[in-house]
Backbone of each chain as nested JSON, in Angstrom:
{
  "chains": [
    {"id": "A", "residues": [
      {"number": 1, "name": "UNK", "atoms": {"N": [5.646, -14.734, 16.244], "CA": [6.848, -13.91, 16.065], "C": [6.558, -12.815, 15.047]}},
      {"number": 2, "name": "UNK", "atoms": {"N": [6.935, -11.826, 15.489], "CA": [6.413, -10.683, 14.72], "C": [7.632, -10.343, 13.44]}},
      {"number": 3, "name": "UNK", "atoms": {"N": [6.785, -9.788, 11.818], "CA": [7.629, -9.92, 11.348], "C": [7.907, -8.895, 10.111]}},
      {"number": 4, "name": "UNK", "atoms": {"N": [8.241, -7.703, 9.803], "CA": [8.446, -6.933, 8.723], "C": [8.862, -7.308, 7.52]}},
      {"number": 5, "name": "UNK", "atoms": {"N": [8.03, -7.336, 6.38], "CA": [7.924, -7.507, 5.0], "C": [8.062, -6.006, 4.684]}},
      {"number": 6, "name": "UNK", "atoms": {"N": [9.044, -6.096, 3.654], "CA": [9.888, -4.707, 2.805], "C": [8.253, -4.725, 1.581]}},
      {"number": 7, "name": "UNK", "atoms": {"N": [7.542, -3.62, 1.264], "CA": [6.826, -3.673, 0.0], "C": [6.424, -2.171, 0.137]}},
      {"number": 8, "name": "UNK", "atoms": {"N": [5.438, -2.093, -0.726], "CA": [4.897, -0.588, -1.299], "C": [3.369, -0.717, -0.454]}},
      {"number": 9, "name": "UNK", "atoms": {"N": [2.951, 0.367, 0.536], "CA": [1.544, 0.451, 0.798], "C": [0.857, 1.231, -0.731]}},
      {"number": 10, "name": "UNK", "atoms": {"N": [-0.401, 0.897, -0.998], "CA": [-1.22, 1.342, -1.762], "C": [-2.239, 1.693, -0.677]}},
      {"number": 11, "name": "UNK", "atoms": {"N": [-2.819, 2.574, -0.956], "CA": [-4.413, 3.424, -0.889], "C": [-4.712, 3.74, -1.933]}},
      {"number": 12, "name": "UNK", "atoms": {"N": [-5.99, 3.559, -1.856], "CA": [-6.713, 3.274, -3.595], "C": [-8.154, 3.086, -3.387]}},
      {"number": 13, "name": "UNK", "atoms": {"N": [-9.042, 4.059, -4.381], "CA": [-10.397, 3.74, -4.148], "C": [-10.991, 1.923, -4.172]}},
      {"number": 14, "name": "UNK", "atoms": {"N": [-11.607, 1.656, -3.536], "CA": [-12.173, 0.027, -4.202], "C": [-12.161, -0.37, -5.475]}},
      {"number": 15, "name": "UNK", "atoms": {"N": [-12.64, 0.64, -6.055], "CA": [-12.46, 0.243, -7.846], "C": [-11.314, -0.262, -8.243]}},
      {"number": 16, "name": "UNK", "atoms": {"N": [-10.427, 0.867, -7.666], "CA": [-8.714, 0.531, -8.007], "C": [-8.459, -0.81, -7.25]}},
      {"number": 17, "name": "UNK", "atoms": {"N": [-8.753, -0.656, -6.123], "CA": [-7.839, -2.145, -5.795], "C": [-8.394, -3.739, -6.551]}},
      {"number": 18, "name": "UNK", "atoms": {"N": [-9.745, -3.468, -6.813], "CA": [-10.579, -4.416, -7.116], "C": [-9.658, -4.814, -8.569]}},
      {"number": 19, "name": "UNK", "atoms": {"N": [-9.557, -3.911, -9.25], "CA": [-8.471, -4.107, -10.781], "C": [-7.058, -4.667, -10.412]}},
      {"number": 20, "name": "UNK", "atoms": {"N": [-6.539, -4.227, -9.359], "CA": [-5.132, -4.641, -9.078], "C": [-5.232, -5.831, -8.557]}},
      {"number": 21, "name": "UNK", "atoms": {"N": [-6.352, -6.33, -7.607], "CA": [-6.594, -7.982, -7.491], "C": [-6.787, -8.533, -8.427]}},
      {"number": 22, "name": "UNK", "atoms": {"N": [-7.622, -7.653, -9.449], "CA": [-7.587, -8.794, -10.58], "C": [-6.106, -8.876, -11.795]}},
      {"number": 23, "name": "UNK", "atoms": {"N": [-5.533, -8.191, -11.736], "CA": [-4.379, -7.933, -12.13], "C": [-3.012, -9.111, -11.398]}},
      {"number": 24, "name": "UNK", "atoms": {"N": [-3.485, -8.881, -10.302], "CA": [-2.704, -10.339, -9.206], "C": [-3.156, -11.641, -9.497]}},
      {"number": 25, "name": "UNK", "atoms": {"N": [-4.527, -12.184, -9.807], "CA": [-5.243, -13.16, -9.688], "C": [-4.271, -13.997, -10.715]}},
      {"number": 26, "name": "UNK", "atoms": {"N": [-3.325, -13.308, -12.401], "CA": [-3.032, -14.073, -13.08], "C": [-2.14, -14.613, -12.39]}},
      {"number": 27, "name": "UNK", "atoms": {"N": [-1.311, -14.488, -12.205], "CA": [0.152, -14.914, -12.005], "C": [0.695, -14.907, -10.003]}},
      {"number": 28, "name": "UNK", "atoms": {"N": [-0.444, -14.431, -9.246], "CA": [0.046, -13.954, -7.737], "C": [1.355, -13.646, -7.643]}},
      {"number": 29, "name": "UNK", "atoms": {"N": [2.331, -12.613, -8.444], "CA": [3.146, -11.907, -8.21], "C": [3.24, -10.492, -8.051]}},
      {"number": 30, "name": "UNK", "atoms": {"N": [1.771, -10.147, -7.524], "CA": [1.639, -8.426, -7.243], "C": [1.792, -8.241, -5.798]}},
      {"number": 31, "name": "UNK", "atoms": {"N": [0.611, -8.596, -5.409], "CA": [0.051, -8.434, -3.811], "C": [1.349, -9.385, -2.836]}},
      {"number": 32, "name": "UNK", "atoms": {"N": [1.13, -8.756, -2.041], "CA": [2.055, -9.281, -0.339], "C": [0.7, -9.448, 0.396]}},
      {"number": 33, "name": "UNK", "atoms": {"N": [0.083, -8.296, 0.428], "CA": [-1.358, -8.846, 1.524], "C": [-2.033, -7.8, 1.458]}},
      {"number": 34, "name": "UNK", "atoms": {"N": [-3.286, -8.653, 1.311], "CA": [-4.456, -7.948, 0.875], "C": [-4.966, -7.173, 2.637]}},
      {"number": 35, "name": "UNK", "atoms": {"N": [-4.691, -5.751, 2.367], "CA": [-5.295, -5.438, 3.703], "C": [-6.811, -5.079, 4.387]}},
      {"number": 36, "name": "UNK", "atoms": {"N": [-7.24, -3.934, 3.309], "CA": [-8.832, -3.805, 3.193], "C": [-9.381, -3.524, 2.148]}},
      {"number": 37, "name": "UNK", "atoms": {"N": [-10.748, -3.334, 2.141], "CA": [-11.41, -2.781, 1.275], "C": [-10.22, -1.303, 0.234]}},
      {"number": 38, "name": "UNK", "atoms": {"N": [-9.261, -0.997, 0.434], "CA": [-9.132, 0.687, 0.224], "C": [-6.812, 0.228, 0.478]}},
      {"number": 39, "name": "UNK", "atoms": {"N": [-6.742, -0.638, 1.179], "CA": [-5.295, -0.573, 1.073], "C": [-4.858, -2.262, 0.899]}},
      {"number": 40, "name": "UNK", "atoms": {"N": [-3.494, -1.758, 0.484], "CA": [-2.904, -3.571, -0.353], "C": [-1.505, -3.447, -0.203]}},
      {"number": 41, "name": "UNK", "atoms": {"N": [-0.379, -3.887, 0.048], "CA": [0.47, -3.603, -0.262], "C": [1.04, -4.811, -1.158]}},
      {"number": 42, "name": "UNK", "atoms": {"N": [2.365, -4.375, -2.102], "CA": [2.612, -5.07, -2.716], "C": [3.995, -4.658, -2.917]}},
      {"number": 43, "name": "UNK", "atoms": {"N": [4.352, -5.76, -4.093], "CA": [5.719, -5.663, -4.143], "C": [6.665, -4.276, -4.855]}},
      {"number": 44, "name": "UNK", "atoms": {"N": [7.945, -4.021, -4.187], "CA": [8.377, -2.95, -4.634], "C": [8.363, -3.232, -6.052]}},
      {"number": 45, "name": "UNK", "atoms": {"N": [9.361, -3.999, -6.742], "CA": [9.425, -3.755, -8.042], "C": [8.292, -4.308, -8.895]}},
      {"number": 46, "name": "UNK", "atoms": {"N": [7.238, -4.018, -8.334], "CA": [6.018, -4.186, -9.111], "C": [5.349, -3.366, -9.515]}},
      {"number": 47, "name": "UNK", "atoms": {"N": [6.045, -2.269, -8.651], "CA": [4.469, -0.924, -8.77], "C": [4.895, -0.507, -10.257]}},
      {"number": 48, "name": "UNK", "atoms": {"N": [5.864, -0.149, -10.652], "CA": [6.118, 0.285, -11.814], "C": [4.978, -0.407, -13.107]}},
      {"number": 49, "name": "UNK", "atoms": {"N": [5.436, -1.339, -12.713], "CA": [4.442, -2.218, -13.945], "C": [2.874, -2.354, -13.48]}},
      {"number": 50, "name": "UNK", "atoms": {"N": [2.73, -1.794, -12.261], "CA": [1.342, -2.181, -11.655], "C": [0.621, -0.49, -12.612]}},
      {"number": 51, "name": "UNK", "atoms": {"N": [1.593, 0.053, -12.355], "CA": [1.113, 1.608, -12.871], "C": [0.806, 1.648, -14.209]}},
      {"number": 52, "name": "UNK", "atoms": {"N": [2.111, 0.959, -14.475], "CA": [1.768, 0.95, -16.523], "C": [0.556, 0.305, -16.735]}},
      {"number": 53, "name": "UNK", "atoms": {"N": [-0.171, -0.878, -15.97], "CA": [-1.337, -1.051, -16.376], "C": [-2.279, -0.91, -16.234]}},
      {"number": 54, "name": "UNK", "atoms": {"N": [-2.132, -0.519, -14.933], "CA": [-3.39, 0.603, -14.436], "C": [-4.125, 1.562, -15.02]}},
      {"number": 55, "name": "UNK", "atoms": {"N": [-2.477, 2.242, -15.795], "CA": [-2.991, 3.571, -17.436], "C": [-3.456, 3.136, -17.883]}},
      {"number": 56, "name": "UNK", "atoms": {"N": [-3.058, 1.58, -18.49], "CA": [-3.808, 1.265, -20.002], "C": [-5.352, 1.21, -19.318]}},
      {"number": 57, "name": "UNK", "atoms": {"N": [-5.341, 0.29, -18.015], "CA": [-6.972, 0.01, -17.98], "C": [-7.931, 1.311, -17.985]}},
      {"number": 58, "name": "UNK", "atoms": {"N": [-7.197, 2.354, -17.152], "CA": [-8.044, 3.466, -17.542], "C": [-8.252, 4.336, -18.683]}},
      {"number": 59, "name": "UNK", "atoms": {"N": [-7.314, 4.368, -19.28], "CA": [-7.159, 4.966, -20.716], "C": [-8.671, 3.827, -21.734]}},
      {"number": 60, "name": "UNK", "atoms": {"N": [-8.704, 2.713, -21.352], "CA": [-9.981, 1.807, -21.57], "C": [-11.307, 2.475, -21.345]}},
      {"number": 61, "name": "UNK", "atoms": {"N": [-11.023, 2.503, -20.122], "CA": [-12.338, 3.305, -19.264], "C": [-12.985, 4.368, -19.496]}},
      {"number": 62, "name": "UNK", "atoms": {"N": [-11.49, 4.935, -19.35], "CA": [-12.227, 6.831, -19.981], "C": [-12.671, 7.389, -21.468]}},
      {"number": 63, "name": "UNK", "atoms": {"N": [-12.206, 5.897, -22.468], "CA": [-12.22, 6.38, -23.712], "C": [-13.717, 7.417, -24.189]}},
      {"number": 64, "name": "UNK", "atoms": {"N": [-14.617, 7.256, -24.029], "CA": [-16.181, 7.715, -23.955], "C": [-16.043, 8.711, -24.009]}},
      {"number": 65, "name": "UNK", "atoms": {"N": [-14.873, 9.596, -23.07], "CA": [-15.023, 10.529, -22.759], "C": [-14.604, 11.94, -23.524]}},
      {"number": 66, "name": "UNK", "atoms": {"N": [-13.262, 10.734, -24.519], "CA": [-12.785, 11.595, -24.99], "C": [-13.565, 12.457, -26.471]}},
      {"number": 67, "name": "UNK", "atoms": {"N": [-14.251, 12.313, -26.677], "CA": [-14.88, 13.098, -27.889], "C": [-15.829, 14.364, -27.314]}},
      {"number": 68, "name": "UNK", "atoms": {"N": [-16.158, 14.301, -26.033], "CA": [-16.489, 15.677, -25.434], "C": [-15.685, 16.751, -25.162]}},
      {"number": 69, "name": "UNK", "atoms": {"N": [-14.804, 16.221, -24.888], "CA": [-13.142, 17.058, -24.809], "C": [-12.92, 17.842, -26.078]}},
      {"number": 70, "name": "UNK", "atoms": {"N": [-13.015, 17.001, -26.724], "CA": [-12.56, 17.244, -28.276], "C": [-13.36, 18.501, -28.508]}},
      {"number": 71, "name": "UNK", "atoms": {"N": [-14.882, 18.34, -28.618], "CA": [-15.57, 19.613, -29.296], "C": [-15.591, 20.438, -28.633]}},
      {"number": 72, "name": "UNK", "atoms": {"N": [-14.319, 20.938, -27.119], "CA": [-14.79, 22.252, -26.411], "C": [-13.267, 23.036, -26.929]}}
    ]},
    {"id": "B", "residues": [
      {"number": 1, "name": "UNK", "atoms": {"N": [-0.628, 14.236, -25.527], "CA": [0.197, 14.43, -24.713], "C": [-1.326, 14.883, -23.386]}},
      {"number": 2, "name": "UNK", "atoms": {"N": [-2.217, 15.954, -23.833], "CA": [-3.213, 16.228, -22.941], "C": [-4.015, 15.096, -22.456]}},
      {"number": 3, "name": "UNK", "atoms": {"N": [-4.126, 14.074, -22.751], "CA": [-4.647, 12.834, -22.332], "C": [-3.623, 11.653, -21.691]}},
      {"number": 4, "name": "UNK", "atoms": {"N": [-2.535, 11.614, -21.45], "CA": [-1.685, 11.433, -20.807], "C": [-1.305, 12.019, -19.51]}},
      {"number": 5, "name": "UNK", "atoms": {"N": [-1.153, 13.252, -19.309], "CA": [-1.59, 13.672, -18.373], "C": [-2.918, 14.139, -17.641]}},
      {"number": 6, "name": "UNK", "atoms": {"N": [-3.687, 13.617, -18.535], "CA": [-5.234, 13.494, -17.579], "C": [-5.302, 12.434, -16.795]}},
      {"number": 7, "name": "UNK", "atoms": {"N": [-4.548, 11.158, -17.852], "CA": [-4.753, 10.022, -17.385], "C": [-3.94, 10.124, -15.863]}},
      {"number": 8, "name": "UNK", "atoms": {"N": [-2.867, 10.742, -15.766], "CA": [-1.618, 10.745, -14.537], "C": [-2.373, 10.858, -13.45]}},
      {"number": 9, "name": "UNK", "atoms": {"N": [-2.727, 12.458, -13.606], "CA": [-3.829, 13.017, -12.49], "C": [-4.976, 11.977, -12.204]}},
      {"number": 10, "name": "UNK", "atoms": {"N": [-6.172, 11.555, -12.785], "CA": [-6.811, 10.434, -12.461], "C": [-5.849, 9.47, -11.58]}},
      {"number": 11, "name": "UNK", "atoms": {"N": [-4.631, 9.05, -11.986], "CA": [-4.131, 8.248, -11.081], "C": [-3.25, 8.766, -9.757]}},
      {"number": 12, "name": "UNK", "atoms": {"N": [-3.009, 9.914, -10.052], "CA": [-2.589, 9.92, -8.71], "C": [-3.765, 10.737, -7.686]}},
      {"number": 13, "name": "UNK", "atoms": {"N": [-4.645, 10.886, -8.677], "CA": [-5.753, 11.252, -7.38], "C": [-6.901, 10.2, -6.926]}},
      {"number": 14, "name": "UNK", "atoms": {"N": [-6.314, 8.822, -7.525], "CA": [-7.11, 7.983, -7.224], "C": [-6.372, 6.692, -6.275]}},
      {"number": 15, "name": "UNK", "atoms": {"N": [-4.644, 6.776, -6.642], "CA": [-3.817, 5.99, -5.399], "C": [-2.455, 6.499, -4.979]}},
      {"number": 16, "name": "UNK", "atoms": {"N": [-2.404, 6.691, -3.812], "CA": [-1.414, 6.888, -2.786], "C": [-0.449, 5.961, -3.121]}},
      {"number": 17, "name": "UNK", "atoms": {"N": [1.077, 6.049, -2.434], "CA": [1.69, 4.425, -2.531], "C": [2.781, 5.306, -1.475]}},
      {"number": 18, "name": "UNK", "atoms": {"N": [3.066, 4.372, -1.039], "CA": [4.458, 4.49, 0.231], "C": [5.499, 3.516, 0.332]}},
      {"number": 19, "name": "UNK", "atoms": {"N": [6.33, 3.598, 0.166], "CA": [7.145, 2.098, 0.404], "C": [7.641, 2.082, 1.921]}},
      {"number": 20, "name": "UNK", "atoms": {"N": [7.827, 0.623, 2.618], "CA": [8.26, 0.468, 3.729], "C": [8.143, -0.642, 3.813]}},
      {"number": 21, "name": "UNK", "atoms": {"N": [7.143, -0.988, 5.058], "CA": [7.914, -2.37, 5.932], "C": [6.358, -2.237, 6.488]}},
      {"number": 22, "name": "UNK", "atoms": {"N": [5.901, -3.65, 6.311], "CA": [4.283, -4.183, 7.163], "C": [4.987, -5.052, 8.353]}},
      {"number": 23, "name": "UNK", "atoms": {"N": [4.16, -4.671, 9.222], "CA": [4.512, -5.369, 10.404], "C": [3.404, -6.05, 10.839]}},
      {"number": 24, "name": "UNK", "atoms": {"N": [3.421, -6.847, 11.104], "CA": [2.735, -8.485, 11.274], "C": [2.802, -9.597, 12.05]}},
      {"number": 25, "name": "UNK", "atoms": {"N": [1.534, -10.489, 12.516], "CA": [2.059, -11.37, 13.193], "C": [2.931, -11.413, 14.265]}},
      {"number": 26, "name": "UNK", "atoms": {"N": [1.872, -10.303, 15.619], "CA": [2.478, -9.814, 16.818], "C": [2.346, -11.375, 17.395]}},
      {"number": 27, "name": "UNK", "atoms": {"N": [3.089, -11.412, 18.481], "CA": [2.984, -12.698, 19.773], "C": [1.802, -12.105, 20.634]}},
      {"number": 28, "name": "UNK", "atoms": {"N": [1.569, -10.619, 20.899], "CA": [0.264, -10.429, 21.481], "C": [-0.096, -8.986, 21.65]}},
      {"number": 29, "name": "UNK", "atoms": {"N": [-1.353, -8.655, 22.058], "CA": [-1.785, -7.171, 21.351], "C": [-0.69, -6.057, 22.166]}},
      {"number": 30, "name": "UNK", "atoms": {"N": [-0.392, -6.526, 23.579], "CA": [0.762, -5.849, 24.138], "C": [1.511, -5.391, 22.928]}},
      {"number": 31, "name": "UNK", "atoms": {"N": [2.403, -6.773, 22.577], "CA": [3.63, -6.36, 21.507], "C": [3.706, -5.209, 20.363]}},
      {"number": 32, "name": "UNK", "atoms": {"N": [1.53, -5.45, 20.086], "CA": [1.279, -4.693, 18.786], "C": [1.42, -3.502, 19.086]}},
      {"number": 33, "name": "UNK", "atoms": {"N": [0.525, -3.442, 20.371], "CA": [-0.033, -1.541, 21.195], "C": [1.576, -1.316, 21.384]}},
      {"number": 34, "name": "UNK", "atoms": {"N": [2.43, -1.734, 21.735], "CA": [3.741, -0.74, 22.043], "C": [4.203, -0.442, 20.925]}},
      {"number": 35, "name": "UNK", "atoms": {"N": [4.253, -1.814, 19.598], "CA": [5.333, -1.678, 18.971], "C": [4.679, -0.586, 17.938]}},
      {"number": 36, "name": "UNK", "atoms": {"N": [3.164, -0.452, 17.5], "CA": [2.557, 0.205, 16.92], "C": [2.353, 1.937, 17.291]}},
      {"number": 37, "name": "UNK", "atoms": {"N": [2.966, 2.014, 18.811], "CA": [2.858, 3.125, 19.443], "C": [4.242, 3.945, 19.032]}},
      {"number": 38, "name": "UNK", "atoms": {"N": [5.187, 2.978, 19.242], "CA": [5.933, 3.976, 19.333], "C": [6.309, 4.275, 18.058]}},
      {"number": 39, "name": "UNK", "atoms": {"N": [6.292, 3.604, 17.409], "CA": [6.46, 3.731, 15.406], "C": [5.868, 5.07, 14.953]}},
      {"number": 40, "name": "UNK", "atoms": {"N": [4.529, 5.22, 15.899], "CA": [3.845, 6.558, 15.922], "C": [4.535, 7.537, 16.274]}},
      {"number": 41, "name": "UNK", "atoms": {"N": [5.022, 7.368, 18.099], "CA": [5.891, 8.749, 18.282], "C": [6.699, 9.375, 17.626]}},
      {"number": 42, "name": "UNK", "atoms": {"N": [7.678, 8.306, 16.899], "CA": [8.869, 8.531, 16.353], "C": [8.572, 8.908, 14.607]}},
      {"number": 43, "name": "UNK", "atoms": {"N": [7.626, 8.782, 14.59], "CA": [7.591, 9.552, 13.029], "C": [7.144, 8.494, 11.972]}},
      {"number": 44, "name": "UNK", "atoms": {"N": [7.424, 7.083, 12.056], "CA": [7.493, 6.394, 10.833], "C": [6.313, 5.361, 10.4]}},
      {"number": 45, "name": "UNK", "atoms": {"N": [5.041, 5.722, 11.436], "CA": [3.899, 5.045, 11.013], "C": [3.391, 5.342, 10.0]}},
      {"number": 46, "name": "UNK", "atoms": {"N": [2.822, 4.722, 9.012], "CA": [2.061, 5.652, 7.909], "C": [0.716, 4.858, 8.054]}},
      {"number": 47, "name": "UNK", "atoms": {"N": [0.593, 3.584, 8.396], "CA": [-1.16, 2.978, 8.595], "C": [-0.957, 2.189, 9.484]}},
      {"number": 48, "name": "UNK", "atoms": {"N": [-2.401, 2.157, 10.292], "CA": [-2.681, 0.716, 10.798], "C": [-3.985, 0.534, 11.116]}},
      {"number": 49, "name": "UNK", "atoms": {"N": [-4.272, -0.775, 11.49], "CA": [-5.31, -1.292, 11.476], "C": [-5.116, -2.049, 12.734]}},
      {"number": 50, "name": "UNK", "atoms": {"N": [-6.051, -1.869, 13.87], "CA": [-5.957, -2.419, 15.129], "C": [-6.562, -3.231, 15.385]}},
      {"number": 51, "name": "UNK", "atoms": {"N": [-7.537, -3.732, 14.897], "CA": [-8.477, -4.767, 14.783], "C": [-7.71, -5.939, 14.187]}},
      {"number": 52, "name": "UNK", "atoms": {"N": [-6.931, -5.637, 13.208], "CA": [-6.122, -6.899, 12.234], "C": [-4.901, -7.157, 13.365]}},
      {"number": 53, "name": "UNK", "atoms": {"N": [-3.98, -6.195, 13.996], "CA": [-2.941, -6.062, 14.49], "C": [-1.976, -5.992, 13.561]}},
      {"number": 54, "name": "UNK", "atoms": {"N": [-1.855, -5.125, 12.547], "CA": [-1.265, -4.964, 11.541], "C": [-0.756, -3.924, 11.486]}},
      {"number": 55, "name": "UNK", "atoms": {"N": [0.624, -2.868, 11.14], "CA": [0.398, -1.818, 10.233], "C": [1.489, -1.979, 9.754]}},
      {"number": 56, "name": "UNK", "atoms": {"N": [2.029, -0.617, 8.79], "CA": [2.826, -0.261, 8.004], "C": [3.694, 0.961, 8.949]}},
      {"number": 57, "name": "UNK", "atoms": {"N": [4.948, 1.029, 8.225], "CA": [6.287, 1.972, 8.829], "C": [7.194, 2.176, 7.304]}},
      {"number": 58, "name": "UNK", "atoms": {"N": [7.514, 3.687, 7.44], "CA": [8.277, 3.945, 6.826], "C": [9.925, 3.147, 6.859]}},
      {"number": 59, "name": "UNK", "atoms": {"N": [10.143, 3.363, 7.883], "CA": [11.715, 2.749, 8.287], "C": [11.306, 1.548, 9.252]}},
      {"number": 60, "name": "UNK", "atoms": {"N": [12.045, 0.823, 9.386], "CA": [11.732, -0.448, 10.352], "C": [13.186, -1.027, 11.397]}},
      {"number": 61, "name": "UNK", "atoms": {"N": [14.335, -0.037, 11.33], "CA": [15.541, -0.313, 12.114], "C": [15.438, 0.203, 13.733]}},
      {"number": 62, "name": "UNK", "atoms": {"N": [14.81, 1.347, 13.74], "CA": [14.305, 1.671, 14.917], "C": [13.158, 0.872, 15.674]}},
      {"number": 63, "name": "UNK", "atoms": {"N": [12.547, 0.255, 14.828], "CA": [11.321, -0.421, 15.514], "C": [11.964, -1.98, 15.876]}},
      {"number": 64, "name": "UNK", "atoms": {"N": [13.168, -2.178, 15.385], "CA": [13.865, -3.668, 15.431], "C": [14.519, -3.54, 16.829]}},
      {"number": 65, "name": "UNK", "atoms": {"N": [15.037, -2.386, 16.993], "CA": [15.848, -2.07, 17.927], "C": [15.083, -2.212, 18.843]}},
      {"number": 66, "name": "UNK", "atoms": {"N": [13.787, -1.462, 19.054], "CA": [12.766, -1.316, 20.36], "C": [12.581, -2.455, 20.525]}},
      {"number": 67, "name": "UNK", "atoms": {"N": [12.468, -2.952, 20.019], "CA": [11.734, -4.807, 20.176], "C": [12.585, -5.51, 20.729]}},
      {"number": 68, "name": "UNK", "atoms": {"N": [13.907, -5.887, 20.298], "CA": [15.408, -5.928, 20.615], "C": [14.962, -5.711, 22.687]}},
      {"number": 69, "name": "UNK", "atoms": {"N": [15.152, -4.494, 22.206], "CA": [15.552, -3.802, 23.95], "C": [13.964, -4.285, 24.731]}},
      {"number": 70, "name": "UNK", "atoms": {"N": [13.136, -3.8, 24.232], "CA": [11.528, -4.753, 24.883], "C": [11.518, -6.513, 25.384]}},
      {"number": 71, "name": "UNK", "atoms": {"N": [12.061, -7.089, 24.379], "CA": [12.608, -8.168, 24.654], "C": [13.445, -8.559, 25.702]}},
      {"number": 72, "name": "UNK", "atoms": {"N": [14.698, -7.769, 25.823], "CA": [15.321, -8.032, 26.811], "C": [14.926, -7.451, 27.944]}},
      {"number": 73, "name": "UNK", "atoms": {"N": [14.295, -6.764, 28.262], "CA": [13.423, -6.184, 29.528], "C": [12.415, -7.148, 29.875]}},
      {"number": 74, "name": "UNK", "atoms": {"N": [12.286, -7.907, 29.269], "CA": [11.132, -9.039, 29.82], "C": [11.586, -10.378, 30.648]}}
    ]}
  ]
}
């Protein structure tokens, strides 16, 4: 029986989704279903908070970067 | 504030997001190929994957309806 689940599609490089699985792995209240390599969907009132941590992890990531910025 | 919006851009040039309705768990690839077809004509497909028999739709009242009326034609 065929069946429509209400959620948010994501497209997202692998990197990204690979963080948002691991972001799901604590608690499995992100993901609805893992689709491929590149898309996921998940829950509506999640993305908000999926986003807020998404910043922080990259704001992590990119830190390196920021002192080249700085001296131009 | 300039690193805040670097960070934005990085993210929105790194994920898409759409909200809607996954459709799933056809009775058979018939059900998928129509119901996946016409979701197309009508405007409200945004993905799929044919191999899984899966996709996504913006709106999902029109596609309830087709199914509805597909159903009773059978």
């Amino acid at each position: 029986m065929v069946r429509a689940i209400r959620g948010v599609l994501i497209e997202c490089e692998p990197a990204i989704k690979s963080i948002i699985v691991h972001f799901d792995s604590v608690n499995n209240d992100i993901i609805i279903e893992d689709l491929d390599e590149t898309h996921l969907v998940v829950k509506e009132n999640m993305v908000h908070v999926l986003k807020q941590k998404l910043e922080e992890r990259l704001k992590e990531t990119y830190r390196p970067e920021e002192p080249l910025q700085d001296s131009e | 504030v300039v690193d805040q919006i670097r960070l934005w851009q990085l993210e929105n040039e790194r994920m898409r997001t759409a909200a809607g309705f996954l459709f799933k768990d056809f009775d058979t690839p018939d059900e998928y190929a129509a119901l996946s077809g016409y979701a197309d004509e009508i405007g409200v497909l945004v993905w799929r994957n044919d191999r899984k028999k899966v996709f996504f739709a913006s709106k999902f009242e029109q596609l309830r309806d087709y199914l509805k009326s597909r159903k009773k034609a059978e």
